[in-house]
Structures are given as C-alpha cells and as structure tokens.
C-alpha positions as CSV (number, residue, x, y, z in Angstrom):
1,X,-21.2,-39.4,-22.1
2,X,-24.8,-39.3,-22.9
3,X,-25.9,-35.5,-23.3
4,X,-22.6,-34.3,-24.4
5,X,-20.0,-35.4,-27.0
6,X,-17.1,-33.9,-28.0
7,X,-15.5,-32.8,-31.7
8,X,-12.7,-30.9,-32.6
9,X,-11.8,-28.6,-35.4
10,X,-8.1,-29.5,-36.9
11,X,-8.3,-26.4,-39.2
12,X,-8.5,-23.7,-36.2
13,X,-5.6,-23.8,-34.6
14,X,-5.2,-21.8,-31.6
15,X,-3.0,-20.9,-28.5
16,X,-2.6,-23.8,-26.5
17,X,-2.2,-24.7,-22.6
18,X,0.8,-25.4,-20.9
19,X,-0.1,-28.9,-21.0
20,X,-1.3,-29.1,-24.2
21,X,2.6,-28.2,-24.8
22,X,4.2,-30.8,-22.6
23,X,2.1,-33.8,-23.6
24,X,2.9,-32.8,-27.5
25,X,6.9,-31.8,-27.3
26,X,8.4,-33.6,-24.3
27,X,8.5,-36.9,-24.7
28,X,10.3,-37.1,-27.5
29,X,7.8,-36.5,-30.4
30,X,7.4,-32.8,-32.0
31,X,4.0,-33.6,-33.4
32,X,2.1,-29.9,-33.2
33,X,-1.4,-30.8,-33.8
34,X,-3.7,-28.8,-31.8
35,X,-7.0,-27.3,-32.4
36,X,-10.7,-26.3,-30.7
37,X,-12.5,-28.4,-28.9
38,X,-15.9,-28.8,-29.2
39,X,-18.9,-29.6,-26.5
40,X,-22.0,-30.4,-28.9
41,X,-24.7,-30.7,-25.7
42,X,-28.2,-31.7,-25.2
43,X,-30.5,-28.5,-25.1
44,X,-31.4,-29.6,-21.7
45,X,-28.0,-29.6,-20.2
46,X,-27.2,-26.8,-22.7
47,X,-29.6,-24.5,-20.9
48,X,-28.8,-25.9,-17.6
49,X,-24.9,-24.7,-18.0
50,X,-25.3,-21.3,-19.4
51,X,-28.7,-20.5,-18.3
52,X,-29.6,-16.3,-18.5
53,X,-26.0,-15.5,-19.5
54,X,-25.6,-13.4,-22.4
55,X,-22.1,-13.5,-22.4
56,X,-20.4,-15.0,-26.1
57,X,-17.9,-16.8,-23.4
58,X,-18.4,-18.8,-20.1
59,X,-16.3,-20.6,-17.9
60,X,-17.5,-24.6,-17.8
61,X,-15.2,-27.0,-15.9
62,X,-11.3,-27.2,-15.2
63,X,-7.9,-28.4,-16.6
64,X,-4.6,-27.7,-16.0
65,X,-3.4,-24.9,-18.2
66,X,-0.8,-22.6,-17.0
67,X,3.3,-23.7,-15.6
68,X,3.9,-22.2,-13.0
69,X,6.9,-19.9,-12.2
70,X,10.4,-21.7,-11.7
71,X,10.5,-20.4,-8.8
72,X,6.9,-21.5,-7.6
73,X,7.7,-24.9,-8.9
74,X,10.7,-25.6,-7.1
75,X,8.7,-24.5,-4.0
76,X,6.3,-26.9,-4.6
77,X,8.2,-29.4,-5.1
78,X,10.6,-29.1,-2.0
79,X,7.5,-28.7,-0.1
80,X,5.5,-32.5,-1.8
81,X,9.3,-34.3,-1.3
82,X,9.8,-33.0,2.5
83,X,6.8,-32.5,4.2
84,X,5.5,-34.0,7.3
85,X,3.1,-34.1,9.9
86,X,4.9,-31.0,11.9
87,X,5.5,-29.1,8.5
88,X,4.2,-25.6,8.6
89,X,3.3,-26.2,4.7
90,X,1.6,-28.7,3.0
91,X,0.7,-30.1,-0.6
92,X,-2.7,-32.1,-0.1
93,X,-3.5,-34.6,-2.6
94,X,-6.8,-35.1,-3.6
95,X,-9.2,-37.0,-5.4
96,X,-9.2,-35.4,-9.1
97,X,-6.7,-36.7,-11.8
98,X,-6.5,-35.7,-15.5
99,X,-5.1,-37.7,-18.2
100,X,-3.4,-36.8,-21.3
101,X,-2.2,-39.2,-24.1
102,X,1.7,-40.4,-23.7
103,X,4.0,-41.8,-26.7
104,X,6.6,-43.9,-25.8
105,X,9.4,-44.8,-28.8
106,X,10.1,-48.3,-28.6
107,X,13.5,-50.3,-30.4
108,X,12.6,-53.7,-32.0
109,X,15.7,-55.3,-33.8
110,X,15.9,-55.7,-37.0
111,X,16.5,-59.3,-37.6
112,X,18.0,-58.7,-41.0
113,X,20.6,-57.4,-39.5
114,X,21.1,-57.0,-35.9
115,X,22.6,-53.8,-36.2
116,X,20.0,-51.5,-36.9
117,X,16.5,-51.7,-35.4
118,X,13.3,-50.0,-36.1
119,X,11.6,-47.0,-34.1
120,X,7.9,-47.6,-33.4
121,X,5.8,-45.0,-31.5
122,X,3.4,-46.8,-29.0
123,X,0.2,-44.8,-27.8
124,X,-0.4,-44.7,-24.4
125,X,-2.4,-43.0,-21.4
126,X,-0.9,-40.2,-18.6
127,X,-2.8,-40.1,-15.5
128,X,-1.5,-37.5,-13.1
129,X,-2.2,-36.9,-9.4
130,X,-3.9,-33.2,-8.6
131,X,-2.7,-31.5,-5.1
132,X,-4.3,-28.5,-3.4
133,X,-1.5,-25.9,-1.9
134,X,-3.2,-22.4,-0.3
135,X,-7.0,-23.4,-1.7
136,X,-5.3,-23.4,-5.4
137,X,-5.0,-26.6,-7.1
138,X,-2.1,-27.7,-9.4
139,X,-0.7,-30.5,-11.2
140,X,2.3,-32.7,-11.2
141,X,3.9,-33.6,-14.1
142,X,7.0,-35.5,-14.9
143,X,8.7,-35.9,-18.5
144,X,9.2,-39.1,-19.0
145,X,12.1,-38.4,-21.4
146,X,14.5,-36.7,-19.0
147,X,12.5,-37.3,-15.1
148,X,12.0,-33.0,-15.2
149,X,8.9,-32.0,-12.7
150,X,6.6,-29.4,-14.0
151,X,3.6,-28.1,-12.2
152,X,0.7,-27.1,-13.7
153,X,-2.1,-24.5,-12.6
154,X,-5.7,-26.0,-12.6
155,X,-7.9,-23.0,-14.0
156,X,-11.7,-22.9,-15.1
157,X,-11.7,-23.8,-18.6
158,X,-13.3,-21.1,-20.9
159,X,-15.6,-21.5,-23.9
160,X,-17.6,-19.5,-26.8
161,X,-20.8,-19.8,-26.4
162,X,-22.8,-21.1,-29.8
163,X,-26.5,-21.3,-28.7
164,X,-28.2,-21.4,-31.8
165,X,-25.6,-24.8,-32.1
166,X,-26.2,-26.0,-28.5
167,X,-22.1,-25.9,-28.6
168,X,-19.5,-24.7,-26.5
169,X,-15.9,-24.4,-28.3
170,X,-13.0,-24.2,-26.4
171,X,-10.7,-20.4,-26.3
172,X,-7.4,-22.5,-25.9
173,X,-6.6,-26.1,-26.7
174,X,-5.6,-28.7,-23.8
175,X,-5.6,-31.2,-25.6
176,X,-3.3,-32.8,-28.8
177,X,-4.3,-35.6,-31.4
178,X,-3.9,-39.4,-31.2
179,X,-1.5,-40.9,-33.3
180,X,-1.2,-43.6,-35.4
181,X,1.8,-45.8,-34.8
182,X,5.4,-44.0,-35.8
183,X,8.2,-46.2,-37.6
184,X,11.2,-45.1,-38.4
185,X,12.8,-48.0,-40.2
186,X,16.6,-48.3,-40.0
187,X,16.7,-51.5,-41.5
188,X,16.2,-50.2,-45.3
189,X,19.8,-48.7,-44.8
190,X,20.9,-52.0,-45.7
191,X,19.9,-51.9,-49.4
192,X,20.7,-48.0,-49.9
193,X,17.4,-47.1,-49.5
194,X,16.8,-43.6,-47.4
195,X,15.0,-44.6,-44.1
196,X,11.2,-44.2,-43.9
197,X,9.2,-42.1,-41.4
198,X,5.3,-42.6,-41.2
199,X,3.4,-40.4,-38.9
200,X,-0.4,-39.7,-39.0
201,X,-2.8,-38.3,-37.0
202,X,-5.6,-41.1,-36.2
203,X,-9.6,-39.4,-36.4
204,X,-11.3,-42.4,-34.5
205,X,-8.9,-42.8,-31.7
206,X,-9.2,-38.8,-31.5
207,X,-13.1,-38.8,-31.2
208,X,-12.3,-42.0,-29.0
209,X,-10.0,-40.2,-26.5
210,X,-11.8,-36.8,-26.4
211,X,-15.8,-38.8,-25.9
212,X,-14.2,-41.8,-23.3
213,X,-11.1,-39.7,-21.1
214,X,-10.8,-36.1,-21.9
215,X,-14.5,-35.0,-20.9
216,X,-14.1,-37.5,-17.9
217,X,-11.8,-34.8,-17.0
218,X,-13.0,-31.8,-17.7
219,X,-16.5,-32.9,-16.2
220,X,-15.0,-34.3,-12.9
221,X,-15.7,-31.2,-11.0
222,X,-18.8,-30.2,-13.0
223,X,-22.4,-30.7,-10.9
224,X,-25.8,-29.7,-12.9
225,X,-29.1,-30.1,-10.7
226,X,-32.1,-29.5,-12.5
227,X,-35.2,-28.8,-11.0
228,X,-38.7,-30.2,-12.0
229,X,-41.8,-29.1,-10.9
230,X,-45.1,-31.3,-11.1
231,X,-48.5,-31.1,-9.6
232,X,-49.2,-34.5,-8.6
233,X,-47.7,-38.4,-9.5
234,X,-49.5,-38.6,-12.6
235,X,-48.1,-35.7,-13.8
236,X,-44.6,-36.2,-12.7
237,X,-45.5,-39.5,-14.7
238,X,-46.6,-37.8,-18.0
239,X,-43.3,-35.4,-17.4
240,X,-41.2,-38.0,-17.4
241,X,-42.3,-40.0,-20.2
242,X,-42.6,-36.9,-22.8
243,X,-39.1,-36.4,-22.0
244,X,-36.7,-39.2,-22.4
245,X,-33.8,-37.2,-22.5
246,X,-33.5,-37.1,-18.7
247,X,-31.2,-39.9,-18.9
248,X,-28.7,-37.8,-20.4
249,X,-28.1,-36.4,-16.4
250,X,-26.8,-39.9,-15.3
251,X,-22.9,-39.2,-15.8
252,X,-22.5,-35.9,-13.7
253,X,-26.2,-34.2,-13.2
254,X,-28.7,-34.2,-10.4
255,X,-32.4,-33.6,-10.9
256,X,-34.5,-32.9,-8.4
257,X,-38.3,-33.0,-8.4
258,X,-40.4,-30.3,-6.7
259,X,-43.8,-31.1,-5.9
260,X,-46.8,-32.7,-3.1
261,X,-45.3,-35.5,-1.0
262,X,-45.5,-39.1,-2.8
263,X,-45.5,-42.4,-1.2
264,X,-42.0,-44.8,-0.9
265,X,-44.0,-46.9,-3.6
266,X,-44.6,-44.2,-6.0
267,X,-40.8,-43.0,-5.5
268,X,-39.9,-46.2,-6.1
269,X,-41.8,-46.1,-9.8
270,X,-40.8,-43.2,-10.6
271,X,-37.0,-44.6,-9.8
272,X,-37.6,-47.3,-12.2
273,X,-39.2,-45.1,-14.8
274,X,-35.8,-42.9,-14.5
275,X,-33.3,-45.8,-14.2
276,X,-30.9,-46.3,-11.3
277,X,-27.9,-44.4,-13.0
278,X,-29.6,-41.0,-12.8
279,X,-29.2,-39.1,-9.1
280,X,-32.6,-38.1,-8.3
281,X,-34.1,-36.3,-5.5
282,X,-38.0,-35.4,-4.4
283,X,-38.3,-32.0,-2.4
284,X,-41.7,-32.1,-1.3
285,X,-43.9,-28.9,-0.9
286,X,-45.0,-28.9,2.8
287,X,-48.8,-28.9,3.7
288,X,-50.7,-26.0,4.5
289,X,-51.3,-26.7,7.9
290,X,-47.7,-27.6,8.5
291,X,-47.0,-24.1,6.9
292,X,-49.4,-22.6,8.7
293,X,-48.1,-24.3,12.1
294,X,-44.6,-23.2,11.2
295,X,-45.9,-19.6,10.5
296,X,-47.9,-19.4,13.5
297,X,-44.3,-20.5,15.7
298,X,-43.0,-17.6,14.2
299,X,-45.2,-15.4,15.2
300,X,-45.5,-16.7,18.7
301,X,-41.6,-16.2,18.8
302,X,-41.4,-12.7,17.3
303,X,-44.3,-11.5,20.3
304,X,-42.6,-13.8,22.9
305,X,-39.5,-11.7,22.3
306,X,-41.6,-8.2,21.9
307,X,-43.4,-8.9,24.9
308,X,-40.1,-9.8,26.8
309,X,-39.0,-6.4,25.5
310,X,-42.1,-4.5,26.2
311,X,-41.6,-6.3,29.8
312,X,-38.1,-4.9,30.2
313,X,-39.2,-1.4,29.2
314,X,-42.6,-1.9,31.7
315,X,-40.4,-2.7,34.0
316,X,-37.8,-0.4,34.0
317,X,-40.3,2.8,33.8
318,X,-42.5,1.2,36.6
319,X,-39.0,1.5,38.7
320,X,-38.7,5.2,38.1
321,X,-42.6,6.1,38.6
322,X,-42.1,4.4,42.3
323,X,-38.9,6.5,42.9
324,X,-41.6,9.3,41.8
325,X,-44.2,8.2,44.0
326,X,-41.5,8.1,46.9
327,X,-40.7,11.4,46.0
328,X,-44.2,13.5,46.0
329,X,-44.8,11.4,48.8
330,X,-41.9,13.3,50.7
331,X,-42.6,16.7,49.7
332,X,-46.1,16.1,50.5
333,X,-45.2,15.4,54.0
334,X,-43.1,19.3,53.8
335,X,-43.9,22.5,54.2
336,X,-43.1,25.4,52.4
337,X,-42.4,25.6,48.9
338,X,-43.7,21.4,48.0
339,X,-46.9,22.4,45.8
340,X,-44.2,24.8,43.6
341,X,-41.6,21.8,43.3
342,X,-45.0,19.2,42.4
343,X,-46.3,21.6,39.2
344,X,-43.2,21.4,37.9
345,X,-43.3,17.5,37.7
346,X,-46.5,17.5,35.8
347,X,-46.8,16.1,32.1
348,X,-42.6,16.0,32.4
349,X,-42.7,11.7,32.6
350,X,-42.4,10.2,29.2
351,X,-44.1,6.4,28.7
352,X,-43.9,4.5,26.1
353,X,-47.5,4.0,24.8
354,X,-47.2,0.0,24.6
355,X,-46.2,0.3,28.5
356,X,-48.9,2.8,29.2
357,X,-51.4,1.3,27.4
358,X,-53.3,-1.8,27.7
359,X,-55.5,-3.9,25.1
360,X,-58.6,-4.8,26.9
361,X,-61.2,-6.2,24.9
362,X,-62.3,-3.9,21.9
363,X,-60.8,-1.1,23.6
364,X,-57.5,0.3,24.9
365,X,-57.4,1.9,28.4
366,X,-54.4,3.1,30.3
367,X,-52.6,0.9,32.7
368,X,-54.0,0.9,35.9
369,X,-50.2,1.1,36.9
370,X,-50.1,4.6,36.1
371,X,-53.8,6.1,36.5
372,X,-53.0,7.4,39.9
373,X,-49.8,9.8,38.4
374,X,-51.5,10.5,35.0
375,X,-50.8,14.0,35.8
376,X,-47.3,13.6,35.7
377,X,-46.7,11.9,32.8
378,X,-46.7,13.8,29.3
379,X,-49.9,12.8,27.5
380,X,-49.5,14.8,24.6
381,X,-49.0,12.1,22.2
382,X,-51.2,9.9,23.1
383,X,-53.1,7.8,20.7
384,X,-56.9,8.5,21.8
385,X,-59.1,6.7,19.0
386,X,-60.8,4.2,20.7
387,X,-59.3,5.0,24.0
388,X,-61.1,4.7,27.4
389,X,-61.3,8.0,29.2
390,X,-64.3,7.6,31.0
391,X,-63.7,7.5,35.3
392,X,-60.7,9.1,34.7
393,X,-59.6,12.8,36.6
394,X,-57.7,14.7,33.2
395,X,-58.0,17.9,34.4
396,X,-54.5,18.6,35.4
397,X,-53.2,16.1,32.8
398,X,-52.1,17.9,29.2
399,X,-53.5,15.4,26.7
400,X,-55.7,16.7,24.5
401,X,-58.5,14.7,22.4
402,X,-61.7,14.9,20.3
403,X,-64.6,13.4,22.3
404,X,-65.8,11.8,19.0
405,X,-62.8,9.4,18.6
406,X,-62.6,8.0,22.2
407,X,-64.1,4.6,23.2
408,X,-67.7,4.8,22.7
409,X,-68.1,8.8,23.0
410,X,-67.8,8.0,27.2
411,X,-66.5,10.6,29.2
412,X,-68.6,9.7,32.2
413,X,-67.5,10.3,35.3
414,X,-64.4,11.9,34.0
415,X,-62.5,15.7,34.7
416,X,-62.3,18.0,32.1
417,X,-60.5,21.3,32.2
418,X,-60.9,23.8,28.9
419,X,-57.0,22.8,27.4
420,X,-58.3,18.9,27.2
421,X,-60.7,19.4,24.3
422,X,-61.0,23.0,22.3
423,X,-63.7,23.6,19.5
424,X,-65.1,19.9,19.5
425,X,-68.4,18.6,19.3
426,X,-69.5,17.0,22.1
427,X,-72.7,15.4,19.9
428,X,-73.7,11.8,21.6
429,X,-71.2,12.3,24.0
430,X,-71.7,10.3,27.2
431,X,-71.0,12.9,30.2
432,X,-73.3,11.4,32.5
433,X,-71.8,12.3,36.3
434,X,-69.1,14.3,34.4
435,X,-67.5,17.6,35.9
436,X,-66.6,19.7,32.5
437,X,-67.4,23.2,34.4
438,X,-64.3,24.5,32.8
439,X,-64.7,23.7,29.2
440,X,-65.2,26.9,27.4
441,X,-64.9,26.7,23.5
442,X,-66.6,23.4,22.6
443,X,-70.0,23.1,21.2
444,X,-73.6,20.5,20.8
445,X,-73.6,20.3,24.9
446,X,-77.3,20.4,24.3
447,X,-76.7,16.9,22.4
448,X,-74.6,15.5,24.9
449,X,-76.2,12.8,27.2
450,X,-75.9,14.1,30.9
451,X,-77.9,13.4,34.1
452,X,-78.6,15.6,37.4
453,X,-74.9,15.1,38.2
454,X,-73.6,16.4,35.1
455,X,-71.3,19.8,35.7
456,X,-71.7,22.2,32.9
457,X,-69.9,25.3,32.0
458,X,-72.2,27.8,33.4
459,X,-73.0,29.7,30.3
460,X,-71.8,28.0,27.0
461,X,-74.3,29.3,23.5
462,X,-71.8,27.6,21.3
463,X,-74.0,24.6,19.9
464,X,-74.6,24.4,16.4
C-alpha cells in the first residue's frame, strides 16, 4: 500500500500469537520461522498514527492473537452450529476476514516405480470469517489436517514505536514465512540412496505476502483523517502540489480540508489534482454573518427562556402581593389593633430585583406593579445606581441610598425620612417639590436645587 510497506526481521525472534502458532504447526508442517514485523510509514501517516504520544509502544490495528479457553470455544461453537432466529445467543458474522498462508502436502507418483511417490508442499492462502459474540470479536479456525475448530480472540495489535525511523515493529509475531516448495522424494529409495528433504524459507514471496495480504488485514479496521487547513483555492492549490505524498491516504485514509467555501468547479479541480482513489472531504468555515445570525439565535433563545423564567417568578410574586393587598385591605376595614398587625408587614416582602425592577430607557425604575406597597417589601438590597427615585413616597420604606448614585441626582417630588440616606451629600441634588423635613445627618442642602415647595429639615448647619 502506498504510505506503508512492511519488513520483517528473521534474526529477532519473538513470542508469537496464537495464530501465528496454528498456521505454522497444524497443518502438517513444523516449520518455526517467526520474527518482528515491521511498518516502515510515510512521515505523514507516521505522525497521523502516533501523533503527541510519548509512549515507546502503541496499539495500531487488529489481528487475531489469543485461543480462547476450551471451554469458551466449545461455547462458541455450539452457539455458531445451533442458533436461530429465537436463540437467546448469537454469533454475528461480519464483514472483516484475515488471511494467513496454508501448506497443503500433495502425493505425485513416482513413475519409476509406482510404489513410492514424492511429497511436494504447495503454498496456499487461508481466509477465515470474523464473528462478533457480546461486542468481542473472534475468529474461526479449522485445521485442515484433522477438521479441529479453534477460536481465536481479535485484540489491538501492539507496536514499539521508532520515530526517528518512522517505524513501528511489532511486540509479538502473527505472522510465519512463505515457503518455497517441500519435496520429500521417496523415489531415490530405489537406488539405495537416503530420501531427500528440501525446505527453504522464500524472501520475495515473504515481502510479497506481508506488502499485498497481511497489512490488508491489519489495516482493515484502521481509519486516518487528516485535516488541512488553507486560506483560499489558490492556496489549497499550492498545498497540494508541494505535497505529493497525499496520495499515499488512498488505501485506508481520509483527508479533509478546512477552509472558505469553494465552488462545485473548484472542488471538482481540486478532485482531479488529488486523484479519485483518495477520500476527500471540504469542511467549509461558515461566514460571519451566518455566524453572527447563528450567535444572535442563541442569544434570542437563552433571553426567550430567561424571560419565560423571570415571567414565572413575576408572576408568581404578583399572586402573593394581591393576597397582600386583599389582606391590608381587610384590616383596614377593622378596628382595633389593624395599624399594629400593618407595621409589622413593612419591609418583610422579598422581590427579586429583575421582577421589581424595570429597564426603561437609560434608567431603571421600579415596577409600577409594586410602587403602591413599596413599604412592604424589603428594600434593603436594592441596587440604587442609576435608579429612579424621584415621585416616589420612601419614607416608610427601609432602603437606604446615596443621592449621588441615583438616576440623575432626582429626588423630586419624593419622601424622605432620616434612615433613607445618613451622612450623604446632597450636592446637585434635584429636590425640587421634595418633603425631606426629617433628614437629620446629611450635608451640601445649600447646594441642593429646591423651589418654594421644597421641605427642609428645620435647622440642618451640616454643609461642608
């Protein structure tokens, strides 16, 4: 495949798989051959399978390696020969198969003398079916020689990791050599001659094997995107022409390029600069105003949903300030002891500020909901900066403010008594028509801005 080919390394021999075992040993042929193999990759694809892993090992496709218990196999088994429809257990075949080399001994007569024959050893290909049982796949595999069922476990297939190589060589082997064809020639009885045996391990259909079926399989559940980022056609263009190796993606990568919108015609170049074997893809960045548009839905859903909230609590408050009203409304109408039961209501209502207050213009102001029982509800934590106060009897109320920080220094019109606002500057301060008789501890009256219907304190020398 382009971007990879494999190697192996007949000097390092190594523990093998299960398989590994099976397709060496039980056919017939002891032929114990096995060694790493080797995954020399292109530096692309290289980076694209280990990317920030520092680890000297990594896991990088599948095989089957391990036999399962006797126990487990005869369960599978039973279950793949018996099964049906109604069966409370199944084996799923599916579409993965892995191949292994076969050897098959063959008899041809010798026609010398028709009593003996030779032995040749023919090379041939194993392709067996994969099945998924409980979200674990296995392997079925059947010995030829004697028609015994093994199953093998399909594991992730580890590897060391050589970076300064762009190589990954395999922890265990799962695969054995190719051979060369295997005589054992009877027919030399006949002159007195001890029989021949000729058995050698062959290097090209090795590489041949390993390059054209073995990473077939090992890459069959392997999928590699790559991601490429450009600024506009020409420069996906120049990208893609400074680096041919993209081509090496065609057998089992995707690549996807990341970038402003192009036209059917300029994907369509850019698919012929490629070629049609590699699987390509164009994620195009969205426009600001469709980002914008898409932020600004957002945001009209997040305050559709806080004002549907804000309604529920308006509501809900509003409810409980009419059973008030209903019930000051009836002690008003008593005698007796009402005005004693009514002082204790004051400041004891708790509002939420955003159902109290309202945005009105460049100001806030409470909701006209609530002015007529401000007294009852508990002021103290009001937020007054920038607040509307002016027209407004506070008097009896227990919130508590600098006149600087309200709307526009305006207190016109409005009732003070001395716990509102203690050591304050009233400098600028609008109290035109105002009634702050019992302010006592404030200061810069003489600044304020008041008319003939202002109410004073009567003595206050406190201005600075």
């Amino acid at each position: 495949m382009n971007g990879i080919k494999v190697t192996y390394d007949n000097y390092n021999r190594i523990e093998e798989t299960d398989l590994a075992k099976l397709s060496s040993y039980s056919d017939g042929i002891e032929y114990n051959y096995l060694g790493s193999i080797i995954l020399n990759i292109n530096p692309l694809i290289f980076s694209e399978i280990v990317k920030d892993s520092k680890s000297s090992e990594i896991e990088f496709g599948e095989y089957p390696q391990t036999e399962v218990s006797e126990e487990l196999s005869k369960k599978l088994e039973s279950i793949h020969n018996t099964q049906t429809v109604s069966s409370p257990e199944k084996i799923e075949p599916i579409n993965e198969r892995y191949t292994t080399y076969s050897y098959v001994i063959k008899k041809v007569p010798v026609l010398t003398n028709i009593s003996y024959s030779h032995e040749i050893l023919n090379n041939s290909f194993r392709s067996c079916k994969v099945f998924l049982y409980n979200g674990e796949k296995y392997l079925r595999y059947k010995n030829k020689k004697n028609g015994n069922i093994r199953w093998i476990k399909i594991e992730p297939l580890r590897w060391k990791v050589d970076r300064e190589k762009n190589e990954l060589r395999s922890v265990k082997a799962f695969v054995n050599g190719a051979l060369e064809n295997y005589l054992y020639d009877a027919s030399t009885w006949d002159y007195g001659l001890a029989y021949i045996t000729s058995v050698r391990m062959s290097n090209d259909k090795t590489h041949k094997y390993l390059n054209d079926v073995m990473l077939a399989n090992i890459l069959q559940t392997v999928s590699i995107k790559k991601i490429v980022k450009y600024q506009s056609f020409e420069d996906l263009k120049r990208i893609i022409k400074d680096n041919r190796f993209f081509d090496c993606f065609h057998d089992f990568g995707t690549i996807e390029f990341e970038g402003p919108a192009l036209s059917t015609r300029q994907k369509e170049s850019i698919s012929s600069m490629l070629g049609r074997k590699i699987t390509k893809s164009f994620k195009e960045e969205k426009k600001e105003e469709e980002k914008f548009s898409k932020f600004k839905l957002i945001e009209a859903k997040e305050k559709a949903e806080d004002k549907k909230e804000i309604d529920r609590r308006y509501k809900d408050v509003l409810s409980k300030i009419n059973d008030l009203k209903n019930a000051i409304a009836a002690l008003e109408m008593e005698k007796g002891n009402s005005s004693r039961i009514l002082n204790r209501l004051y400041s004891s209502i708790v509002v939420p500020d955003e159902v109290l207050i309202v945005t009105v213009g460049d100001h806030r102001e409470f909701n006209p909901e609530f002015v007529p029982l401000l007294k009852y509800i508990d002021l103290s934590q009001v937020d007054i900066k920038n607040l509307k106060l002016s027209h407004h009897d506070l008097s009896e109320t227990n919130i508590h403010f600098d006149p600087q920080e309200i709307y526009q220094k305006d207190l016109s019109y409005s009732k003070l008594s001395d716990e509102n606002v203690s050591w304050k500057s009233f400098d600028g301060v609008n109290l035109t028509g105002a009634n702050i008789e019992m302010e006592k501890d404030s200061y810069d009256l003489d600044k304020a801005i008041i008319d003939e219907n202002t109410k004073l304190p009567v003595s206050n020398s406190k201005t600075l």
